[in-house]
C-alpha positions as CSV (number, residue, x, y, z in Angstrom):
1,X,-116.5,8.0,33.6
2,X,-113.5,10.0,33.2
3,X,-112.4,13.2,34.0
4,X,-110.8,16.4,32.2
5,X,-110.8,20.1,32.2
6,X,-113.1,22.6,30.2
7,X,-111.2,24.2,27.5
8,X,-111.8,28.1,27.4
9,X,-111.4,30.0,23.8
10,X,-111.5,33.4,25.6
11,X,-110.3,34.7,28.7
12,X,-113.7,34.2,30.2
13,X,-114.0,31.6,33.0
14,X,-117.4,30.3,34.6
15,X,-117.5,32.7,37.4
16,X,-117.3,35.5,35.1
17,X,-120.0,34.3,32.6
18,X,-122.3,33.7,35.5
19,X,-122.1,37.0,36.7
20,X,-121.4,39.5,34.1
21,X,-122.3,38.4,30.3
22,X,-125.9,37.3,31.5
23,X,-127.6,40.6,33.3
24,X,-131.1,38.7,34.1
25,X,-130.9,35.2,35.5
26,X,-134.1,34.1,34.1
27,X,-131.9,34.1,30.6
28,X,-130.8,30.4,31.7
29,X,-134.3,28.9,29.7
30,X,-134.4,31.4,26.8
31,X,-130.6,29.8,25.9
32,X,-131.7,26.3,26.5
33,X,-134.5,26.1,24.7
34,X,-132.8,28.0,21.9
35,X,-130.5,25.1,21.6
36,X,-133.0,22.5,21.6
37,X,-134.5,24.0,18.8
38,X,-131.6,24.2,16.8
39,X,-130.9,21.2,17.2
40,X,-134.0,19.9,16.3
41,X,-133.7,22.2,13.0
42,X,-130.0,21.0,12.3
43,X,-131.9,17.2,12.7
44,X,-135.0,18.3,10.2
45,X,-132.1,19.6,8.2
46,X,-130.0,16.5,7.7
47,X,-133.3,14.7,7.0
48,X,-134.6,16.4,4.0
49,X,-130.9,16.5,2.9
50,X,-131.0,12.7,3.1
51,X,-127.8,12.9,5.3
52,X,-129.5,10.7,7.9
53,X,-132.7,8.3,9.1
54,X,-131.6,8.4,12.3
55,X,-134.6,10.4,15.2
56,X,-137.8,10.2,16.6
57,X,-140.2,11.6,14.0
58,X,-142.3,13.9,16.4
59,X,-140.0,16.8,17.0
60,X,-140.6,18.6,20.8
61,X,-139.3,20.3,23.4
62,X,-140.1,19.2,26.8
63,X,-139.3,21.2,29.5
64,X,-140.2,19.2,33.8
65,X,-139.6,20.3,36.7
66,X,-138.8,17.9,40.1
67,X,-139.4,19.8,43.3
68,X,-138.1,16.6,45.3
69,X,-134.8,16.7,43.2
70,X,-135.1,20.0,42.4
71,X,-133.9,19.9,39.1
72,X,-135.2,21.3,35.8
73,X,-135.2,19.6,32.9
74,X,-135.0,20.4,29.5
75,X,-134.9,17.2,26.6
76,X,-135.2,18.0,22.7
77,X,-135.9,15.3,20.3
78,X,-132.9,16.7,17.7
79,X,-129.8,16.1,16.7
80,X,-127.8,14.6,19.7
81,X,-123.7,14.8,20.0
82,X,-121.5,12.3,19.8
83,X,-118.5,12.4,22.5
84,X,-116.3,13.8,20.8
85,X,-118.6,16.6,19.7
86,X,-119.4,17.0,23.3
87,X,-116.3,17.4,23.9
88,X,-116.4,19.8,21.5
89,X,-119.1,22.2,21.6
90,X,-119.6,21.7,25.6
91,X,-116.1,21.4,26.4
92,X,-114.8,23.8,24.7
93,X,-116.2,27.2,25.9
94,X,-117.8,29.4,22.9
95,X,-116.8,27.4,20.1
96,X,-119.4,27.8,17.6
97,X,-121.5,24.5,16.7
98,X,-123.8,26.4,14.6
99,X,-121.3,27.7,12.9
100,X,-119.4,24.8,12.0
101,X,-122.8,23.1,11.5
102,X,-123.4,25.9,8.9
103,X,-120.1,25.3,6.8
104,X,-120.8,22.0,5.8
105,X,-124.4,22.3,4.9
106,X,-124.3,26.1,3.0
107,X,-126.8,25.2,1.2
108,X,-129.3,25.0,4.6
109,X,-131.5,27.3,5.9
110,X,-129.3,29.3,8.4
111,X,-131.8,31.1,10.0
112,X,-134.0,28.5,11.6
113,X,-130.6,28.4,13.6
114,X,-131.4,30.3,16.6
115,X,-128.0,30.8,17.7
116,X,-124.5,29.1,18.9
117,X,-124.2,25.9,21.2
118,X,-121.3,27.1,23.4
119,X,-122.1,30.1,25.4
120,X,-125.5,30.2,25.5
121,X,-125.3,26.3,27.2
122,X,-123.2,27.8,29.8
123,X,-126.2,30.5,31.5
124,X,-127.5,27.3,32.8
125,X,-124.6,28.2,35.9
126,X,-126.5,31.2,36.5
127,X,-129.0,29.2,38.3
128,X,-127.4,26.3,38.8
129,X,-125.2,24.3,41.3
130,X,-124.6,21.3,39.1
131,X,-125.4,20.4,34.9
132,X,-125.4,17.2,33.8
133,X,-125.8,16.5,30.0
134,X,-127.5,12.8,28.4
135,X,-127.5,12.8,24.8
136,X,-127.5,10.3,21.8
137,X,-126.5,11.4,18.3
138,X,-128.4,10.6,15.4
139,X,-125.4,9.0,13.8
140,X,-126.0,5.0,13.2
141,X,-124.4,3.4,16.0
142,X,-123.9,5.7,18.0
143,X,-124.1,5.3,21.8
144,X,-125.3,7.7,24.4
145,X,-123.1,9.5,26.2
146,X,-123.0,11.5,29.8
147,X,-121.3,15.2,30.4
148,X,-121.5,16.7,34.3
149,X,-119.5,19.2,35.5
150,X,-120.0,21.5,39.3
151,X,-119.3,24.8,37.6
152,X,-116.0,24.6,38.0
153,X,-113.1,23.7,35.3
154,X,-113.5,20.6,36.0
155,X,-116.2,18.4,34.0
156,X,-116.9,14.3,34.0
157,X,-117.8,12.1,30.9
158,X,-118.6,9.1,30.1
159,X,-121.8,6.3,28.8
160,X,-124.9,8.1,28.7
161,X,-128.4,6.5,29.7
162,X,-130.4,8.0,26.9
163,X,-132.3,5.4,24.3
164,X,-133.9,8.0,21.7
165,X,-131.8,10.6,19.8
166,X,-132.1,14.2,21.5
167,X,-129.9,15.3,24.2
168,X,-131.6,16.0,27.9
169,X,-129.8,19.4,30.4
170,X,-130.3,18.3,33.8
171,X,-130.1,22.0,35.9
172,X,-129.4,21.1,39.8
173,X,-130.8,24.9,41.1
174,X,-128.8,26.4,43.3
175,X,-130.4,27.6,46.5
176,X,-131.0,31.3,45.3
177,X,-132.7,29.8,42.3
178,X,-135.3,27.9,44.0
179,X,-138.0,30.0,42.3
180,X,-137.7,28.6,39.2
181,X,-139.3,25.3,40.9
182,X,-142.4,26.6,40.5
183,X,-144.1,25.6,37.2
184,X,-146.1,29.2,36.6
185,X,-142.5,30.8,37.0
186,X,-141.2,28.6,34.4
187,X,-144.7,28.6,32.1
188,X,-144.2,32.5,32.3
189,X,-140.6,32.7,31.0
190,X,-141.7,30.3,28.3
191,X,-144.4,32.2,27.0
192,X,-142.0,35.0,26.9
193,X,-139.4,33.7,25.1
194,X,-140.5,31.0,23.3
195,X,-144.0,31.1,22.4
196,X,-143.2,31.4,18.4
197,X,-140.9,28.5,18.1
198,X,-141.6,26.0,15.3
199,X,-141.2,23.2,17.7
200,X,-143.5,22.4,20.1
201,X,-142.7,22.8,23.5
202,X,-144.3,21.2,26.6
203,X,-144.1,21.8,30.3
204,X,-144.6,18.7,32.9
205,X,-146.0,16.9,29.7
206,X,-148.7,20.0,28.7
207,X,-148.1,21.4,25.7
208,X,-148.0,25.3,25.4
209,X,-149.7,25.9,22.3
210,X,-146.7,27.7,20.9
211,X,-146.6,28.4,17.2
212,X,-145.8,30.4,14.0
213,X,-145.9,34.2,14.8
214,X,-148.4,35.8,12.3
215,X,-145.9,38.1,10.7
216,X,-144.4,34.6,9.3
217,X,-147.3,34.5,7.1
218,X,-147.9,36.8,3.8
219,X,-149.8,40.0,4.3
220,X,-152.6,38.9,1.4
221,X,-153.1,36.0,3.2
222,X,-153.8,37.6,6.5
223,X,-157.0,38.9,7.1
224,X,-158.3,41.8,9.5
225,X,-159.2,39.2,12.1
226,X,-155.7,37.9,12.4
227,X,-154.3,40.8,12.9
228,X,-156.7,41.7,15.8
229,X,-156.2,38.1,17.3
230,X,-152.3,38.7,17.4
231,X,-152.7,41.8,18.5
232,X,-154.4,40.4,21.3
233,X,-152.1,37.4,22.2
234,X,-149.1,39.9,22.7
235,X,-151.4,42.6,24.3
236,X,-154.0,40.9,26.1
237,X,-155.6,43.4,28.2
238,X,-155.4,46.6,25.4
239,X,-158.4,48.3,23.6
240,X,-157.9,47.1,19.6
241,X,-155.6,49.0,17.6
242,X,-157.0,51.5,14.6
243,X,-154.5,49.8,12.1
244,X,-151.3,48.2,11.6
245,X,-148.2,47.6,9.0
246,X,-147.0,44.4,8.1
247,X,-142.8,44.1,7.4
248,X,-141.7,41.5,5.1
249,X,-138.3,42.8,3.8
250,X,-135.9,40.4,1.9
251,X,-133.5,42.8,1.2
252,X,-130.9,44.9,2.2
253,X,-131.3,42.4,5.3
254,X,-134.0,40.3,6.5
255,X,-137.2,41.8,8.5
256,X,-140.3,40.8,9.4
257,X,-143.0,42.0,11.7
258,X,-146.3,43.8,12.5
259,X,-146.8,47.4,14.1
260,X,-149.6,48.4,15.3
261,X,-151.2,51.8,16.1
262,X,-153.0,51.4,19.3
263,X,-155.7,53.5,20.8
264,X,-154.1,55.9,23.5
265,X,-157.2,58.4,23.9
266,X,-155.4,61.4,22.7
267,X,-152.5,63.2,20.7
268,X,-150.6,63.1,24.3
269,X,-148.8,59.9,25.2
270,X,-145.3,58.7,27.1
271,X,-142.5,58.7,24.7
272,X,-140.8,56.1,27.5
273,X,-143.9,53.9,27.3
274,X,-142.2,51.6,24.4
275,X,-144.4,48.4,23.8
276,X,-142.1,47.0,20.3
277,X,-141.0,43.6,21.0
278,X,-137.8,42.7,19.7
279,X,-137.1,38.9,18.5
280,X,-134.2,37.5,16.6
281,X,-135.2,34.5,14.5
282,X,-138.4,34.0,17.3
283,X,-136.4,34.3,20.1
284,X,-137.9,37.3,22.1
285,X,-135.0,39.7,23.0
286,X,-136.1,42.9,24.6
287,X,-139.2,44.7,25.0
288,X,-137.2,47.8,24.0
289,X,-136.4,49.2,20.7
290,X,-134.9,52.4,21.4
291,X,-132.1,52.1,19.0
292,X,-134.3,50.6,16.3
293,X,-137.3,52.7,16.2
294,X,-136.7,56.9,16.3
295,X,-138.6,58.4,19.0
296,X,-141.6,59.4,17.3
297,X,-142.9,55.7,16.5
298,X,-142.6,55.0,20.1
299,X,-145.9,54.6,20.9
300,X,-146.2,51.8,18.5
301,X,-146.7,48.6,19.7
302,X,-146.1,45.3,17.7
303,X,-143.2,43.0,17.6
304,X,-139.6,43.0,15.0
305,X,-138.1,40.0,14.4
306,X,-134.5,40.2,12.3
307,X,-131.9,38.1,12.3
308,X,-129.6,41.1,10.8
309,X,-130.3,43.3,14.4
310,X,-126.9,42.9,16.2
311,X,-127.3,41.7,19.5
312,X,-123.8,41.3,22.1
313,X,-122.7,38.1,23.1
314,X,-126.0,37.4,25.7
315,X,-128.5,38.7,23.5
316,X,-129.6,41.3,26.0
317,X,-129.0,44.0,23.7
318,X,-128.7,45.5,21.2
319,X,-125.8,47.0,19.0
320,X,-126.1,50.2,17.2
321,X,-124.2,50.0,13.9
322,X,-124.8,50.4,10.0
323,X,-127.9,47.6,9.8
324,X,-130.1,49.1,12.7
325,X,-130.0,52.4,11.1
326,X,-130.9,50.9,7.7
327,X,-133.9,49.1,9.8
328,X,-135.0,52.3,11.7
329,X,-134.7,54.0,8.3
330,X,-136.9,51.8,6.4
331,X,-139.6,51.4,9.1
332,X,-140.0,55.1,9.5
333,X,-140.6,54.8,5.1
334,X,-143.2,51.8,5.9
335,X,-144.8,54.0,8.4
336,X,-144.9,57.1,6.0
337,X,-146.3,55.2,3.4
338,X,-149.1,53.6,5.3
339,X,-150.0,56.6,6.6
340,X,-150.0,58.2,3.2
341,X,-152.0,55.5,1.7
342,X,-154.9,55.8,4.5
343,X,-155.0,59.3,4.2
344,X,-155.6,59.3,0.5
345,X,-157.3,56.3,0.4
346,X,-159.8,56.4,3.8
347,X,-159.6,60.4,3.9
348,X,-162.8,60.2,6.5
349,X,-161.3,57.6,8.6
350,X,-157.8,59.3,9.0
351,X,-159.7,62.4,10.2
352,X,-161.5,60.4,12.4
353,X,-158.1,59.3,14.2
354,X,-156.2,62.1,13.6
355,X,-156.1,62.6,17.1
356,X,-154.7,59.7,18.0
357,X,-152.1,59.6,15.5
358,X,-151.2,63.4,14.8
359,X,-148.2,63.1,17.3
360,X,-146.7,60.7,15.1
361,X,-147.2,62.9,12.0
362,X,-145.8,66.3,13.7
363,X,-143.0,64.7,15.8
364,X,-141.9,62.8,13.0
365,X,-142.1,65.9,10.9
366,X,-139.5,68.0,13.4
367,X,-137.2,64.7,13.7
368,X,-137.0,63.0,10.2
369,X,-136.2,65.2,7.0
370,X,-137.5,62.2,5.0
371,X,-140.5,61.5,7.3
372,X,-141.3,65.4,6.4
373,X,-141.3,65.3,3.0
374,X,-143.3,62.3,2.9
375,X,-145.9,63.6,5.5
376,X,-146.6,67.0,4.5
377,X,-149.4,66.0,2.5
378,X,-150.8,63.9,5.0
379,X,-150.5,66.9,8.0
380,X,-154.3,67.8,8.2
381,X,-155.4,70.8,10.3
382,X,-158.7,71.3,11.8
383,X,-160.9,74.4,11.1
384,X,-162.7,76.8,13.4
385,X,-165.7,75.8,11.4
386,X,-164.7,71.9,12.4
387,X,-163.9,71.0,8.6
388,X,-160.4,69.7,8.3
389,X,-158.3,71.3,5.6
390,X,-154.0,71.1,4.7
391,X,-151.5,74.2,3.7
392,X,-152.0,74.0,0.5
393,X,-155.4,74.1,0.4
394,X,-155.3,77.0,2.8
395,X,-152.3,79.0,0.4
396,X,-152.0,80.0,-2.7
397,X,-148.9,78.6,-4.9
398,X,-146.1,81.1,-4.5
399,X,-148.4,83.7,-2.3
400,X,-147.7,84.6,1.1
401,X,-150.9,84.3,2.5
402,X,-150.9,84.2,6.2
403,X,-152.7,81.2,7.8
404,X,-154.5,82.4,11.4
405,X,-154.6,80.1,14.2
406,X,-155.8,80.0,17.3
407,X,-156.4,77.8,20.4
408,X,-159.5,76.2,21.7
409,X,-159.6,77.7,25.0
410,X,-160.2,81.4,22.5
411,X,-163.2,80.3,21.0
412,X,-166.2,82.5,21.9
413,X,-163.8,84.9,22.4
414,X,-164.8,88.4,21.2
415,X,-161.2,88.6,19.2
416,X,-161.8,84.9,17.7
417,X,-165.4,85.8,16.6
418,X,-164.6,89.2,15.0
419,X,-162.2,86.9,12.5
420,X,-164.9,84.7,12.2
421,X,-167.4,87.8,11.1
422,X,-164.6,88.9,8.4
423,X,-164.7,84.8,7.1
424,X,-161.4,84.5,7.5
425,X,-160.2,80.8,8.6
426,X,-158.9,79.9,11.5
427,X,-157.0,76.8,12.0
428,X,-156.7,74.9,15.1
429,X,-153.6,74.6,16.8
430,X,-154.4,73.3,20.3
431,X,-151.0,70.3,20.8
432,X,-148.5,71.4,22.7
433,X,-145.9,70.6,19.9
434,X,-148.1,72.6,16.9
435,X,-145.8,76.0,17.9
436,X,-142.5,74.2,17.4
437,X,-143.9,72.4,14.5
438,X,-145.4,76.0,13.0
439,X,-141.9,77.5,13.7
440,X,-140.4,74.6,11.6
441,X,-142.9,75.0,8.7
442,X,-142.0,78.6,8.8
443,X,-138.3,77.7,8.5
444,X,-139.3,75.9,5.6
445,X,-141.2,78.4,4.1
446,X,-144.2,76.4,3.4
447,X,-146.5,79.3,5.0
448,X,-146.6,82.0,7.2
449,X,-148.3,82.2,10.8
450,X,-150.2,84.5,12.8
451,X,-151.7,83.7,16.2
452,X,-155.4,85.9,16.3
453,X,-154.0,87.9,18.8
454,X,-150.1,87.7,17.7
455,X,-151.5,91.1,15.9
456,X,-153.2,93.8,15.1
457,X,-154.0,92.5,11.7
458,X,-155.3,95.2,9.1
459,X,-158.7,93.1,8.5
460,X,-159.7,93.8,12.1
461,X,-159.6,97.7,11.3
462,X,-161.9,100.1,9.8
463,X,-159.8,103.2,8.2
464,X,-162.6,104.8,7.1
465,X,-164.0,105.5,10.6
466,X,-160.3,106.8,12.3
467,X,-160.8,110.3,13.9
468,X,-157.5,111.9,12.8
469,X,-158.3,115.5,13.7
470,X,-155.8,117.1,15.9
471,X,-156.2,119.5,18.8
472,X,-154.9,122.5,19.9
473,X,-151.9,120.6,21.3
474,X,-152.0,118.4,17.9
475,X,-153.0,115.6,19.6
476,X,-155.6,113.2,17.8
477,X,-158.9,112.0,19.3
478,X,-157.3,108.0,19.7
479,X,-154.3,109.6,21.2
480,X,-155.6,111.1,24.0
481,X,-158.0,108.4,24.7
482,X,-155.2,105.9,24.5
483,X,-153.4,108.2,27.5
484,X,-156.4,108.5,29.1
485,X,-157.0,105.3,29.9
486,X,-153.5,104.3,30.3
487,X,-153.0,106.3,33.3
488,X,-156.5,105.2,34.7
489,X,-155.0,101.4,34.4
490,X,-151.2,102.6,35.6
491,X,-149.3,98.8,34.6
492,X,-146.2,98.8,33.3
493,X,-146.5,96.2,31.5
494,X,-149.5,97.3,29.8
495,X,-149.2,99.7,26.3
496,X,-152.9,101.3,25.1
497,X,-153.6,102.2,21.9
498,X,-157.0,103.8,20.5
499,X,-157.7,102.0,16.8
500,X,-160.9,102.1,14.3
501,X,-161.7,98.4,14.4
502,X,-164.2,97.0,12.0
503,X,-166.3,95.3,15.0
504,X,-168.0,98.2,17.0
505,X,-169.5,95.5,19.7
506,X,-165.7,94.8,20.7
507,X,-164.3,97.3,23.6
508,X,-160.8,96.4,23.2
509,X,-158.4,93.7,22.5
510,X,-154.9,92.5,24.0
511,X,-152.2,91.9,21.5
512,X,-148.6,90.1,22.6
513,X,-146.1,90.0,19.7
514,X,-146.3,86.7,17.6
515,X,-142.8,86.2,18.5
516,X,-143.2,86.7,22.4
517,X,-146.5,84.3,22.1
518,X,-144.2,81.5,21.3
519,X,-141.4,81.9,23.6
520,X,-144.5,82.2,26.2
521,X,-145.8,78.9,25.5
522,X,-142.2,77.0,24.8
523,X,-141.5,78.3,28.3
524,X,-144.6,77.1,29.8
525,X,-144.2,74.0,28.0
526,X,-141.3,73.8,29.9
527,X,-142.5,75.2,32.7
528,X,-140.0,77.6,32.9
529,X,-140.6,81.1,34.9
530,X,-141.7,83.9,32.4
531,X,-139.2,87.1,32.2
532,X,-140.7,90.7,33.0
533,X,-140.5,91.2,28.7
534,X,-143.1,88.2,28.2
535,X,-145.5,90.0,30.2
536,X,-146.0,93.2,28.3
537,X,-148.8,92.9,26.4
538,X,-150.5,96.1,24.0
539,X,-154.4,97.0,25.1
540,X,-156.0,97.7,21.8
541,X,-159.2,99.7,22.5
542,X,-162.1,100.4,20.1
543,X,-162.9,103.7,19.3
544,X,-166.3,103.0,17.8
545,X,-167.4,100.9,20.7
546,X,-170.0,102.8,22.9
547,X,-168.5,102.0,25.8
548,X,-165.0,103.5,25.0
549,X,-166.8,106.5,24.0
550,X,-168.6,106.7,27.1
551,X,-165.8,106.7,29.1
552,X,-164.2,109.7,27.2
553,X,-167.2,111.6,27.2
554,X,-167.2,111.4,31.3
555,X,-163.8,112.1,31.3
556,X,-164.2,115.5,32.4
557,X,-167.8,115.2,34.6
558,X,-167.1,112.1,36.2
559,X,-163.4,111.4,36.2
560,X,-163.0,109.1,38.9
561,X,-165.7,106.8,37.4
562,X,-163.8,107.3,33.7
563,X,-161.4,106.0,35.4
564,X,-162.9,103.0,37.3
565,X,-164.6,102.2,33.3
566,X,-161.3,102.1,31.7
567,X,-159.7,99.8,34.6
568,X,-162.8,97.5,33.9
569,X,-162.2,97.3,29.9
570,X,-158.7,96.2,30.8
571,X,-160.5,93.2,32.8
572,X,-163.2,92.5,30.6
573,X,-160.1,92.2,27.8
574,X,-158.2,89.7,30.1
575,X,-161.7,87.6,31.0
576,X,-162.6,87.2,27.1
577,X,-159.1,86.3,26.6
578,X,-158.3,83.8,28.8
579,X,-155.6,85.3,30.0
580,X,-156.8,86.3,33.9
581,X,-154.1,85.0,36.7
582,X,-156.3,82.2,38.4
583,X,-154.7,84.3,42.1
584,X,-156.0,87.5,40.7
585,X,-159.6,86.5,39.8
586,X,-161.5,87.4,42.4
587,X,-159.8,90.9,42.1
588,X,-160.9,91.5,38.5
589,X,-164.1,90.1,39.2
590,X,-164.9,92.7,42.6
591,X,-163.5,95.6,40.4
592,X,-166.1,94.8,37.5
593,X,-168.4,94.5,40.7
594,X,-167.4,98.3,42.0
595,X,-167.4,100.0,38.1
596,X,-171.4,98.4,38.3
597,X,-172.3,100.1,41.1
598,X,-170.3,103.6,40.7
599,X,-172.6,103.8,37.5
600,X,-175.8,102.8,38.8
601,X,-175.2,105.7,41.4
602,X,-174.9,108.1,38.7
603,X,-178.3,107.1,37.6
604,X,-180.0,108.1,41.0
């Protein structure tokens, strides 16, 4: 056994590598274990290439633990080293075996390559005091040979005791590592990062039942069962998904992998609740795909495996560059196109989830130019009558028809239902992003919108009926009600007006400018305080409603009560409306309570 010193090919020395370029201990297997597999691919490799007879013929991973030593083991049945190539790839901080590997066999499947013998070989430090190395190449004659080294520069080599080719990584833990004696610790990491490796892999002599990942496998040969069953394995303890996409893309760059639309039990879900699991050539990565996916496919889940995604030196992230946008660009098409396809296809089953998936459709809309123009013939809308319809269906080409909507919490409403009596349609629009997303299709100029009370649209009045006699101070019969009952209600933030409307059974009406309804609900979307010009609203009352024309007929008998009357119009407006302060409920309620009995004295 002799002695040298490691040979570093960047500034980096141990120290430094064990506490900066790893940022999670628990790293130290997913490195390992990466090796052994490629060197058990670089072994299967020189086989079929005839380059050599020499290894075991069952290929595996085995992975023991020795709570007495307390050491962890991790042997591989591949390709071995030689000393000199120990000396090599070991000694010689990040020097790249896979690379080398790679430029004398071009012709080789590079990817089953997880990823570079140098670096990766040196997280073991992270957790441990003392690595010692046995291995045996798979060159004829060769002899076994032994690497150890403290963690400092300096290492020991030597004769090796091992008989079979492979190579076994002896990990002394250090003290603060003692956790990873425990066999369910390590079973868990494994399961995590290493439960789609080719090779099999086996823990105190128990195999894992690791295997192929199903997006490995062509979609037509996959059937709806698989899918469910893999969906289960990564997300055990979820309700099963509505539907999923399949990636298999050769070119521009290499990606595979499944998404899955889960079931969240609504259009509202956490944008920072990302379930995408990232891999690189099976190796799992991250759990989060921030950079990959755009924010609106966040509540995807399913798993992306490339070997193009740009990871740093660790593989604990990810780089942005040129290749992640081309992937987050083509998923979003994949995505668009599936939905597309179950839309025309399943037209009764999309409406069915439509609930669960419409935040996808209308965030992508407002984030992705390309997801728009895809997904405006999939954006369905639901109907006051409960059919579903789309724009276009609901516009004429090159009109300006207006499209009414509404909200759920109006419906019953007197305003709502005297639409309804005039058969107009009235869209939907209850999500808290439809008015950004009805301001965007506005921009667009797809269509035009009008909240039902946004208005006072001219198909809610009756001409016909409008007293427009003046007086003998040329006022008209609706203008002196309007003042009338103005004073009697004395708010400044609210404006009366007397109209003709078509519906004689509705009192009054309270109209907020379209515009102002919109900032209103971005700012309580925000939950933002209101300003004093969000508050004024315009009282529309009815002048062919009996009640309005009782209380101007007791105008001049019975002011007080005229009075009281008009004050409880105003209330029974904000109570139809939804639109009564929860503190000042009570208050509307009493005064509806007072106008009852003020009239039923009259009647004594």
């Amino acid at each position: 056994m002799r002695e040298s010193q490691l040979k570093i090919h960047s500034e980096n020395i141990l120290p430094i590598i064990k506490k900066w370029l790893y940022s999670d201990r628990e790293i130290f297997l997913r490195e390992l274990i990466s090796n052994a597999s490629d060197a058990i691919q670089k072994l299967k490799i020189l086989r079929d290439s005839g380059a050599t007879k020499g290894g075991d013929a069952e290929y595996k991973i085995a992975v023991s633990i020795d709570k007495t030593k307390k050491t962890v083991t991790i042997s591989d049945t591949g390709i071995g080293m030689t000393e000199a190539e120990v000396e090599k790839y070991i000694a010689q901080i990040a020097f790249s075996g896979a690379e080398e590997f790679f430029s004398r066999y071009k012709d080789s499947d590079k990817e089953a390559i997880i990823g570079h013998f140098g670096l990766g070989f040196f997280s073991a430090y992270m957790v441990a005091a003392k690595v010692e190395l046995d291995t045996l190449s798979h060159e004829e004659n060769a002899k076994p040979v032994s690497w150890s080294c403290d963690g400092s520069s300096t290492y020991s080599i030597g004769a090796g005791q091992r008989e079979k080719v492979g190579t076994d990584i002896v990990l002394h833990l250090d003290k603060e590592s003692e956790e990873f004696l425990e066999e369910g610790k390590i079973k868990e990491l494994l399961n995590r990062y290493a439960r789609f490796f080719s090779v099999p892999i086996e823990l105190n002599g128990q195999p894992l039942g690791n295997g192929d990942p199903l997006w490995m496998r062509a979609p037509s040969s996959c059937t709806d069962q698989d899918y469910l069953a893999f969906y289960r394995k990564l997300f055990p303890t979820d309700p099963d998904p509505m539907f999923w996409i399949h990636l298999n893309v050769d070119y521009p760059f290499k990606l595979q992998g499944i998404l899955y639309f889960p079931k969240h039990g609504g259009p509202q879900y956490d944008l920072k609740d990302t379930a995408i699991q990232l891999f690189c050539n099976r190796v799992f990565v991250s759990d989060q795909c921030r950079d990959i996916l755009p924010p609106y496919l966040m509540m995807l889940r399913g798993a992306i495996d490339s070997p193009d995604i740009p990871l740093n030196v660790s593989r604990s992230s990810l780089q942005v560059d040129k290749n992640v946008r081309q992937l987050s660009a083509h998923i979003s098409k994949k995505i668009s196109d599936r939905l597309s396809t179950l839309y025309k296809m399943e037209k009764e089953r999309y409406q069915e989830i439509w609930g669960e998936i419409e935040g996808v459709v209308k965030l992508g809309i407002l984030q992705d130019e390309k997801f728009y123009e895809k997904a405006k013939e999939f954006l369905i809308w639901k109907k006051d009558d409960g059919a579903w319809t789309t724009i276009p269906e609901m516009t004429d080409k090159g009109s300006e028809k207006k499209i009414f909507y509404s909200t759920e919490y109006q419906r019953g409403a007197p305003i709502f239902e005297s639409y309804r009596a005039k058969g107009i349609e009235i869209v939907m629009a209850n999500s808290a992003i439809d008015i950004p997303l009805i301001n965007y299709l506005e921009e667009k100029q797809v269509a035009k919108f009008q909240r039902i009370d946004g208005s006072l649209d001219d198909c809610l009045l009756d001409p016909t009926r409008e007293r427009t006699t003046l007086d003998a101070d040329g006022k008209t019969y609706a203008s002196r009600l309007a003042r009338f009952i103005g004073s009697a209600i004395d708010l400044p933030e609210i404006e009366v007006e007397a109209k003709s409307l078509a519906n004689d059974a509705l009192p009054a009406l309270l109209v907020l400018d379209e515009q102002k309804w919109r900032i209103r609900d971005y700012f309580a979307m925000q939950r933002m305080e209101m300003g004093e010009l969000l508050t004024k609203k315009t009282l529309v009352v009815n002048t062919n409603n009996k009640l309005i024309q009782t209380i101007e007929r007791l105008q001049e008998k019975h002011h007080e009560v005229a009075r009281e009357m008009s004050k409880s119009v105003y209330g029974l407006a904000l109570l139809s409306q939804r639109e009564v302060d929860p503190k000042k409920f009570e208050e509307v309620v009493s005064q509806q309570t007072q106008v009852l009995e003020k009239l039923s004295s009259l009647l004594v």
